[in-house]
N, C-alpha and C positions, 0 to 999 in steps of 0.2 A: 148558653155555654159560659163558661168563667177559666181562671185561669190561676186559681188560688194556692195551686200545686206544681206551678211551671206547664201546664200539661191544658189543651182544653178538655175538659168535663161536662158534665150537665150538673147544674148547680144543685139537683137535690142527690146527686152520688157523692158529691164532696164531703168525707167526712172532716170537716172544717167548718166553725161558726162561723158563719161566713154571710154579709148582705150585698146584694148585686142590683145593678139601678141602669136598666137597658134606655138608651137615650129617648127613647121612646118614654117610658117611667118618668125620666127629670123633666120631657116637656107636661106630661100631662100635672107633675107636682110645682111648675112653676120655678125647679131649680135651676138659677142662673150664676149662681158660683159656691164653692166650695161650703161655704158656711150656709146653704141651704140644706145642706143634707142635716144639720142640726134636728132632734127630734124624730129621723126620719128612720133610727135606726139605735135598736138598744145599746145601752152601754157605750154611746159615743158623745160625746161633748165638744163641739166644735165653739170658736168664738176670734176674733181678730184678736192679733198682740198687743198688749199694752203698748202706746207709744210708737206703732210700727203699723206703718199703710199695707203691708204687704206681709206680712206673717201671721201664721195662724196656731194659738194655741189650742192642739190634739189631743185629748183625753179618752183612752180607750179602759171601762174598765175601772177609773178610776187613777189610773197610770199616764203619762204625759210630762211635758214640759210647760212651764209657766211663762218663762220668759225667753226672747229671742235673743239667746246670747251665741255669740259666733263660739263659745271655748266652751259648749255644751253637745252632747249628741242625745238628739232627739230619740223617745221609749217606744214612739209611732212610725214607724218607719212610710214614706212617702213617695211612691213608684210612678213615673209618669211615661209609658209604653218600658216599664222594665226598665228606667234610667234611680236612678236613685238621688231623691234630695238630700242630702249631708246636714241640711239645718234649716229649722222650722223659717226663717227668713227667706221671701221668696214665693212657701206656698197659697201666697192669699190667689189663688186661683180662679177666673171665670169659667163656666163647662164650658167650650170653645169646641164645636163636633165632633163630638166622642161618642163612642161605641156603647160604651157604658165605664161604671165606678162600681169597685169591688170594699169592701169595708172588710177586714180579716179579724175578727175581736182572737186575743189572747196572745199569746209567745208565738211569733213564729220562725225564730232564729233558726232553726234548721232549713229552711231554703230559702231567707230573705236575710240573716244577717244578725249579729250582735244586736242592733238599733230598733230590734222590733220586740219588745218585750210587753210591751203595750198592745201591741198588733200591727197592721196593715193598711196603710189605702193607697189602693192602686188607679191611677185614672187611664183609661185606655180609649186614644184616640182612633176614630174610624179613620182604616187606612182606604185609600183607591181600589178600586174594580173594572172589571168591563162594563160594570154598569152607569149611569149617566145619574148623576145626581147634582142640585144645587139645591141651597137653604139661603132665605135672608128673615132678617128682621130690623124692625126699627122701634125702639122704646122711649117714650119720654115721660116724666113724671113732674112732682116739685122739689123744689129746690134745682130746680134749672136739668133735672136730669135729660142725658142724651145717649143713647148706646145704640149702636150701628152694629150689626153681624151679618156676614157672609162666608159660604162654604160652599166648593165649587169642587166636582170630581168628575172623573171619565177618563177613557180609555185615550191611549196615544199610537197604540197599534195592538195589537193581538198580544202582543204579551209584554206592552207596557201601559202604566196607569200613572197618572197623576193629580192630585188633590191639591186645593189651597184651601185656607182658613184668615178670616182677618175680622179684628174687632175694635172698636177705639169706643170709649167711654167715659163722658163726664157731666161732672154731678159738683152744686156749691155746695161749701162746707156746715156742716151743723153747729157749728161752735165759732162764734166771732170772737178775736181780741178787742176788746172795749176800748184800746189804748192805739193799736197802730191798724185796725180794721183787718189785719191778717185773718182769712178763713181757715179752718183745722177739720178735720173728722172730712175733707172732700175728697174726689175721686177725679185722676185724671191717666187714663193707662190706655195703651196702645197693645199690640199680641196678634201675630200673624204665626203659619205656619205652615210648612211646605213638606208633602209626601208623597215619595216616587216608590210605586212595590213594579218589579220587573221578576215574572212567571213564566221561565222558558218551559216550563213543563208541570205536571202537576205533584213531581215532588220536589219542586227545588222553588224556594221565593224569597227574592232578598229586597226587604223593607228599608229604603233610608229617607230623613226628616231630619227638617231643621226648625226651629222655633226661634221668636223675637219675640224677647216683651220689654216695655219700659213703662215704669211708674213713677209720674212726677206727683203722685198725690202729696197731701202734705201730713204732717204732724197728725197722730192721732192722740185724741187726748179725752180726758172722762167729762162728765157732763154734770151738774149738779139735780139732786136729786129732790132736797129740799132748801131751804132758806139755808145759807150759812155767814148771814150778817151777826159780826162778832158784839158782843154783848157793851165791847170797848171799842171799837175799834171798825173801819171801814168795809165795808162788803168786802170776800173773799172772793176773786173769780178762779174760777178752774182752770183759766190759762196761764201759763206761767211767762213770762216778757222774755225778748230778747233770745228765742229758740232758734237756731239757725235751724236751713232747711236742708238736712242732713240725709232724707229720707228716701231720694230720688236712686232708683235701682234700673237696672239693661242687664237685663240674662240672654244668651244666645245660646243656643244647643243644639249641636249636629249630633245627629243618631245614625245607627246604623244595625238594624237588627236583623241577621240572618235566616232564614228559614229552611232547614233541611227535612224533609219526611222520607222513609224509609220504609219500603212496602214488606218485606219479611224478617227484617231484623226485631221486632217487638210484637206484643201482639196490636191491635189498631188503638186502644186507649193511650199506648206509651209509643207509637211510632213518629213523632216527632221530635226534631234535635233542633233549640232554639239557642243561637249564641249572641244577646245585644252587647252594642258597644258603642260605647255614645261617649264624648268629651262635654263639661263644662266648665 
């Protein structure tokens, strides 16, 4: 099921180019953050932002933003349970227990907005149930990598649920300054999140969530490809001296997405009335 129309569907009714990636999918493809979906899915070009630990330049299409400027509005528009990102800054996202990602290739300004002219990506986080779940993992790699994840759900009474999520991850940097040993391109980010759905019946269910994330990574910066010792003149490094560490982001987002279903007002495809509403 998808939700490419405001409405759930079955993903081959949706007359919408549309790719959908059930969290079952991203474990088996190894997806552990947003720029793994790269390749995974036509006419999408994911990549980190220049210069920016945490933003991710979009390409649907062909179409996108290059650079992470706050006095830009993004061509991809970037939905996270129906909340909307205002600017590519932000979404360098981990999948962190989610339901699945929707990918909407082309215009879809008629139920998402001016901002989506490029298309859509929507990440939809698994809300709580009566049913009892927990997830963990532990990753380590080279370059010092460390990423911890946990996801905890179940019931609180009959007709309430409650879910957490929490992740912290880090990793040394690719890129040494030669001069003051500053590491660049490393990863050090933290991202919890808390979801309470409350189900007095089975047409009424009100979803509310909060999320935390903070990213002390540092400076992201290019890498050399070949030699670029000047013909005159002293090796060039790719780091440039004296970059303050400007980089460091805390998002917090309460949501609060309503659920109303209505048993004879529509027929059963359109009998759901969803209204979110979230601050950031």
């Amino acid at each position: 099921m998808v939700t490419a129309r405001r409405v759930e569907e079955n993903l081959q009714s949706t007359p919408v180019a549309i790719s959908a990636f059930s969290a079952e999918t991203l474990q088996r493809q190894g997806a552990t953050a947003i720029t793994d979906l790269q390749g995974a899915v036509p006419n999408l070009n994911l990549v980190q932002g220049r210069a920016s630990s945490n933003s991710t330049n979009i390409y649907i299409r062909g179409i996108g933003q290059p650079d992470a400027l706050q006095t830009f509005d993004p061509a991809v528009g970037v939905y996270v349970d129906d909340v909307y990102y205002s600017r590519i800054r932000g979404t360098q996202f981990d999948l962190l227990d989610l339901a699945r990602v929707e990918v909407l290739r082309g215009p879809q300004g008629t139920l998402y907005g001016k901002n989506t002219i490029g298309g859509a990506l929507k990440l939809v986080s698994r809300q709580p149930d009566q049913t009892v779940r927990s997830q963990s993992s532990v990753s380590v790699g080279n370059y010092d990598l460390f990423e911890a994840k946990l996801a905890l759900s179940g019931p609180v009474s009959d007709t309430l649920a409650l879910g957490f999520a929490a992740m912290g991850s880090a990793r040394g940097g690719y890129v040494t300054d030669p001069v003051n040993g500053q590491e660049y391109n490393d990863k050090h980010t933290f991202a919890s999140r808390v979801a309470l759905a409350w189900t007095p019946n089975d047409r009424f269910r009100v979803n509310a969530s909060a999320d935390y994330t903070k990213d002390k990574s540092g400076l992201t910066v290019g890498q050399a490809q070949n030699s670029l010792t000047s013909a005159f003149g002293p090796v060039l490094y790719p780091v440039p001296l004296a970059i303050p560490e400007y980089n460091f982001r805390t998002t917090t987002t309460p949501g609060l997405p309503n659920e109303t279903r209505f048993e004879h007002w529509a027929p059963p495809s359109r009998s759901a009335t969803t209204s979110p509403t979230a601050c950031r």
